[in-house]
VMD Tcl script that draws the C-alpha trace (Angstrom):
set ca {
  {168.46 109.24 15.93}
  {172.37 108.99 16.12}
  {173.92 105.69 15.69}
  {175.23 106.34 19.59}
  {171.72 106.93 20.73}
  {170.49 103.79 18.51}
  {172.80 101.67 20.74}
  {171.69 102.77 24.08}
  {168.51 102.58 22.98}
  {168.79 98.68 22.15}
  {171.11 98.52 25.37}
  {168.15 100.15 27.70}
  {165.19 98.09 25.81}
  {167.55 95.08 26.59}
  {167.71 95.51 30.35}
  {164.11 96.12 30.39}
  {163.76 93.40 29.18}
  {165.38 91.57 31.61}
  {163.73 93.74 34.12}
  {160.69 91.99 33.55}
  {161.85 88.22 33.51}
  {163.07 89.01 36.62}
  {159.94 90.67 38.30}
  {157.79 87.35 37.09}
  {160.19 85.19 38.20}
  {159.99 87.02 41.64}
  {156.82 87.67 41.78}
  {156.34 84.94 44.48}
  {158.04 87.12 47.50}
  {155.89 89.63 46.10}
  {153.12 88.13 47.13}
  {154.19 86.45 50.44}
  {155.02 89.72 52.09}
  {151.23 90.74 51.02}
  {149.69 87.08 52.25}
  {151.75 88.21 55.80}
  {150.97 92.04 55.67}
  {147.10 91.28 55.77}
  {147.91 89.45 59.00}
  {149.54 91.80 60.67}
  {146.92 94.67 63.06}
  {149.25 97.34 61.94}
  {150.09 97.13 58.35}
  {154.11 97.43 57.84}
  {154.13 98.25 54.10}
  {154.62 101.80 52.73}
  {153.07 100.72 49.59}
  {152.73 97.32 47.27}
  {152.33 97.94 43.62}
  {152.58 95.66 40.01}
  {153.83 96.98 37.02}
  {151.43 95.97 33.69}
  {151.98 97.06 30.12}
  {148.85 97.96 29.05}
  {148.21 98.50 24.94}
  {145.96 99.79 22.57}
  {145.89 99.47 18.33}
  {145.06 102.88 17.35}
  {144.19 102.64 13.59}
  {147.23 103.96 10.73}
  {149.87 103.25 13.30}
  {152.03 100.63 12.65}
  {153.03 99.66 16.32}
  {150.09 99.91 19.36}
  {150.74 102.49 22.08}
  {152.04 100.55 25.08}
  {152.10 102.22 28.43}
  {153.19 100.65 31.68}
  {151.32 101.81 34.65}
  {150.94 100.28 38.42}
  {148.50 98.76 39.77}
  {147.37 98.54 43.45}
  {145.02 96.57 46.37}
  {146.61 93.42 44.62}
  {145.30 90.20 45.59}
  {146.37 86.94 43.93}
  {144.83 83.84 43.83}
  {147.86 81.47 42.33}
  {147.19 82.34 38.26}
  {145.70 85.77 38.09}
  {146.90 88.97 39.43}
  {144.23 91.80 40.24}
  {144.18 95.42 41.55}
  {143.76 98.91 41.07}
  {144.88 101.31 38.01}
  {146.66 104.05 39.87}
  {147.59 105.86 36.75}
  {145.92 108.34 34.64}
  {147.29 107.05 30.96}
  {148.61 109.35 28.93}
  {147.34 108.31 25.30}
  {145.30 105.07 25.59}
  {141.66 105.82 25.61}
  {141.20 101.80 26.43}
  {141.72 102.21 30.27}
  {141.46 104.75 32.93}
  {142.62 105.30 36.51}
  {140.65 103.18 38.81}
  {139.86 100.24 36.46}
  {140.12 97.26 38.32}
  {142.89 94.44 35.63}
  {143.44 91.39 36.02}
  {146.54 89.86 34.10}
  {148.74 86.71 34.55}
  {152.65 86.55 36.20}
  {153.62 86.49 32.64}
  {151.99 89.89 31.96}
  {153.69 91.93 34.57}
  {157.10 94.18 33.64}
  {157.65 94.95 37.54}
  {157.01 94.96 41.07}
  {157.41 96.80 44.34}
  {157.01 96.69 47.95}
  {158.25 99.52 50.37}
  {159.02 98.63 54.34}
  {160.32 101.58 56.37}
  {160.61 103.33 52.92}
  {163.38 100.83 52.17}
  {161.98 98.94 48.69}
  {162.04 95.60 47.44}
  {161.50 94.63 43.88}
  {161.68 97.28 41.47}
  {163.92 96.24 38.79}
  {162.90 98.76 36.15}
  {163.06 101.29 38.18}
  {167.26 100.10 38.75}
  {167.69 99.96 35.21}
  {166.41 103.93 34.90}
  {168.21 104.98 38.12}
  {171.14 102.80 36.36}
  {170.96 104.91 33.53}
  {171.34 108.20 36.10}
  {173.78 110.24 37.45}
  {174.17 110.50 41.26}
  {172.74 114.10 41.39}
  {169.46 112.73 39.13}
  {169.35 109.80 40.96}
  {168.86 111.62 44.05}
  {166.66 113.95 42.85}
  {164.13 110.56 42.19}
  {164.46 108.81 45.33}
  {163.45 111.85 46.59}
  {160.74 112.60 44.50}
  {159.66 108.77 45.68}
  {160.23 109.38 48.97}
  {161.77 106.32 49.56}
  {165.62 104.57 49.90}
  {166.14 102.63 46.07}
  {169.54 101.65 47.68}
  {172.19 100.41 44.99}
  {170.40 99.35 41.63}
  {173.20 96.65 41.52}
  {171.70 94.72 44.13}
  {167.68 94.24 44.23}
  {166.30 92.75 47.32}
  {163.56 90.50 47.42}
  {162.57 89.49 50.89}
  {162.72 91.56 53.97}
  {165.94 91.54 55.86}
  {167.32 89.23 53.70}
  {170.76 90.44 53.98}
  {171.00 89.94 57.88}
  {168.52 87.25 57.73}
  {169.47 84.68 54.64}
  {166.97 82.37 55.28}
  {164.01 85.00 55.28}
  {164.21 83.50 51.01}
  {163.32 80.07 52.16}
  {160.53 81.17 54.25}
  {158.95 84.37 56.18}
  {160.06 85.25 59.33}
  {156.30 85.46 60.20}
  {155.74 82.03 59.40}
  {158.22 80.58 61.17}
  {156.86 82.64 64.64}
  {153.24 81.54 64.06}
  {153.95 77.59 64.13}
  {152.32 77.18 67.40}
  {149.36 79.53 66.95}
  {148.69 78.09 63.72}
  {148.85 74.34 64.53}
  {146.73 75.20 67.52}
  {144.47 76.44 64.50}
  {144.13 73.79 62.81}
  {143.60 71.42 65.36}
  {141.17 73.35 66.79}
  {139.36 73.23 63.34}
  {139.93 70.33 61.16}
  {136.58 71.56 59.00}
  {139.44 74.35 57.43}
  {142.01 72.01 57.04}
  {139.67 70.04 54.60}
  {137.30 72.86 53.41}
  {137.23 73.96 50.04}
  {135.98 77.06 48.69}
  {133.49 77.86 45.06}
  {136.87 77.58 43.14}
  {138.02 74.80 43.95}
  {140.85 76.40 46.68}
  {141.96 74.45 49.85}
  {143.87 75.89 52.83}
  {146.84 73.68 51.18}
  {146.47 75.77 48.19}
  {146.57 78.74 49.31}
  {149.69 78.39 52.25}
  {151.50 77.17 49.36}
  {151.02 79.86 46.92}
  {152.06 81.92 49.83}
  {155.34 79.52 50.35}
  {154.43 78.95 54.01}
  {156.08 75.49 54.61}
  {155.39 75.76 58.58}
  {151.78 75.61 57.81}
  {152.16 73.19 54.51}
  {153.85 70.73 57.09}
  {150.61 71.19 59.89}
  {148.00 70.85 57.07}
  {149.50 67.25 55.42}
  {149.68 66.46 59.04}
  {146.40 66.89 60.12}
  {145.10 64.96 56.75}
  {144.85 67.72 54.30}
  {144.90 66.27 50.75}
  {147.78 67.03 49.05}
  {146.03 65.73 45.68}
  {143.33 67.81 45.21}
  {142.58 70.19 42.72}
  {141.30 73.70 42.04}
  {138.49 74.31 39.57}
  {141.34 74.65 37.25}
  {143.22 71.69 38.02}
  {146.17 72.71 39.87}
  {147.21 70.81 42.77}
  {149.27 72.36 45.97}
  {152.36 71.41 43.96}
  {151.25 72.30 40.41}
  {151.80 75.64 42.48}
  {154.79 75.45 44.17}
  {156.61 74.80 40.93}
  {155.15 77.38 38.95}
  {155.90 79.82 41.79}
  {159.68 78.81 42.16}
  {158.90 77.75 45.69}
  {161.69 75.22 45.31}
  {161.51 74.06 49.76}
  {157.67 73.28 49.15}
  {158.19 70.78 46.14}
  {159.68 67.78 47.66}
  {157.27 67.93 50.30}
  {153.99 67.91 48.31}
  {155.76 65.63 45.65}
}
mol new
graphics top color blue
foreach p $ca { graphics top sphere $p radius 0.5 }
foreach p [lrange $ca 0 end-1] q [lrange $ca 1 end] { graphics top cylinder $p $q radius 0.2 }
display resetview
């Protein structure tokens, strides 16, 4: 390999990378738009995947193979991330399509959600169409079937550039105050339930970063110090999910 090559190379690998950090570190709108979706009667997403690097040590190599394939029918429960094995691999012999994984936010190299074909997420797939020209580029969102938009700018939450504060919190929340606290007082029994794992209905509207219903719950007399079977309270997850509005008010 040419010294020029060697350098994009290390430049690409780089950006990857950072690709990743920035999926994990994201991975929270990721799975509020999929906490909202399976409320919806008509789902609105196109598709939902999660990147994983997957590895095996095959024996006289130096290096394991690594492949990064997507995964699908996610569901999340605050820690671990689960779903579907889309891809066929092409060399590991460890995994095959239609294994059901289950890896942690720190395992994951990407994301992506599609609305009206328009994606969120997907930084590695920016830093390849990066890496394009506009003819190739085209070419792949085509081949996708979906708009990429400019790989400068990776969106997150839907509407967010009309709508800033869809970032704080989801639209959807916001519209479902009444029906929810209507809910809840309807049925205090949920509001202080807690399931085989340990999981409250605190728990899990904070995961999803739902302050509206956060706010109803500690009103109503949910416990804001209790634990799941693996000791995380409501705000033990709202700081390792970056959902920075839910802190103060579990603190």
């Amino acid at each position: 390999m040419s010294q020029d090559n060697n350098i994009i190379f290390a430049e690409q690998n780089q950006k990857m990378k950072v690709a990743y950090l920035k999926a994990q570190e994201t991975f929270n709108y990721f799975w509020r738009e999929m906490y909202w979706d399976s409320k919806r009667v008509v789902p609105a997403h196109d598709l939902a995947l999660v990147k994983i690097p997957f590895q095996q040590v095959i024996e006289g190599r130096a290096e394991p193979i690594v492949e990064h394939m997507w995964i699908s029918d996610i569901d999340f429960d605050g820690e671990l991330i689960t779903g579907v094995l889309q891809n066929a691999p092409n060399k590991l012999t460890n995994v095959a399509e239609g294994d059901t994984v289950t890896r942690k936010i720190s395992e994951i190299s990407d994301w992506m959600l599609s609305i009206d074909r328009k994606t969120y997420g997907g930084y590695t797939i920016q830093v390849l169409r990066s890496g394009m020209t506009e003819d190739a580029r085209t070419k792949h969102d085509q081949a996708w079937g979906l708009d990429f938009g400019d790989y400068n700018t990776i969106l997150v939450a839907h509407l967010q550039e009309e709508e800033q504060e869809n970032l704080i919190e989801h639209p959807m929340s916001k519209v479902m105050e009444q029906p929810a606290r209507d809910y809840f007082t309807a049925n205090l029994d949920v509001v202080k339930a807690v399931d085989k794992n340990g999981v409250t209905r605190l728990h899990t509207e904070t995961i999803a970063g739902n302050k509206t219903a956060v706010d109803i719950l500690l009103e109503l007399g949910a416990d804001k110090t209790a634990k799941t079977n693996t000791g995380k309270t409501a705000l033990d997850f709202a700081i390792a999910l970056n959902w920075s509005h839910l802190v103060s008010v579990l603190e």
